[in-house]
C-alpha positions in Angstrom: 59.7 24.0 38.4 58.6 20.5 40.0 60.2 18.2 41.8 61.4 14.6 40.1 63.0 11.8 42.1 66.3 11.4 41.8 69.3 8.9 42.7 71.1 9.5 45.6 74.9 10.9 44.6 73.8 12.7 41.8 73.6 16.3 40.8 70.6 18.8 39.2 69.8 22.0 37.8 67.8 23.7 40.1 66.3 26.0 38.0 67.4 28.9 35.9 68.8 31.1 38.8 70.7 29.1 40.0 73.9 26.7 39.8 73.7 22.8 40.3 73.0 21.2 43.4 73.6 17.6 44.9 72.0 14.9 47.1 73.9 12.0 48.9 73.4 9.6 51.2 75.6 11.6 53.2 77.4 14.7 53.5 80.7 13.2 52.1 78.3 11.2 49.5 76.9 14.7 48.5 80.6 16.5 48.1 81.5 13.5 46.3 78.9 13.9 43.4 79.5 17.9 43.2 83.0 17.3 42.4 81.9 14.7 39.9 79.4 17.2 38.4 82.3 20.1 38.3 84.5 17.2 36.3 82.1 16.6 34.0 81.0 20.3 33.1 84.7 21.4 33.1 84.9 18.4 30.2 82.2 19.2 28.7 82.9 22.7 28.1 86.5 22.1 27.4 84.8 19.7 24.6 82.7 22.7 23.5 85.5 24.7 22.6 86.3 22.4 19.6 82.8 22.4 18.4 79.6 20.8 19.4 80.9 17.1 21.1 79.4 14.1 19.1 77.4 12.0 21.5 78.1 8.8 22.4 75.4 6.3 21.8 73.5 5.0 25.2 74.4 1.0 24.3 78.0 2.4 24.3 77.9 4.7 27.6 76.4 1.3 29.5 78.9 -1.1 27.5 81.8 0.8 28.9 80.3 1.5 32.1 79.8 -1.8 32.7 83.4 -2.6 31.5 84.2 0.1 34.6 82.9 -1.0 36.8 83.7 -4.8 36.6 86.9 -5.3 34.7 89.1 -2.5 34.2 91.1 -2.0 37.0 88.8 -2.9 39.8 89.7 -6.6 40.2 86.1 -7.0 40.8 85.4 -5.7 43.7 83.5 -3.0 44.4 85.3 0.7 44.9 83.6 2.1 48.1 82.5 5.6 47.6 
């Protein structure tokens, strides 16, 4: 399996072996994203056990990021991670 770049905080597949790992900036930045990657596989198979999850369109996912990340609840400033 090769390499590909990938953003700092996030988590990967290493290969069939094995589990995820993740990258941070830091060590804390690194924990942080494997608990975020645990979150979202726990969702995702809890999701699974209704049937096959209907995906959300991409517009939608970066409309309500956005919407995240600069109105709801965060007063506009940034959330330090």
């Amino acid at each position: 399996m090769g390499w590909s770049p990938v953003p700092r905080g996030t988590c990967r597949r290493a290969d069939t072996s094995h589990g995820v790992f993740t990258i941070g900036a830091t060590a804390r930045a690194a924990v942080k994203a494997a608990v975020l990657c645990e979150n979202a596989a726990r969702t995702v198979h809890l999701a699974r056990q209704g049937g096959e999850p209907v995906r959300i369109p991409a517009e939608q996912v970066r409309r309500l990021h956005d919407r995240y990340q600069n109105v709801y609840g965060q007063g506009g400033a940034k959330v330090r991670g």
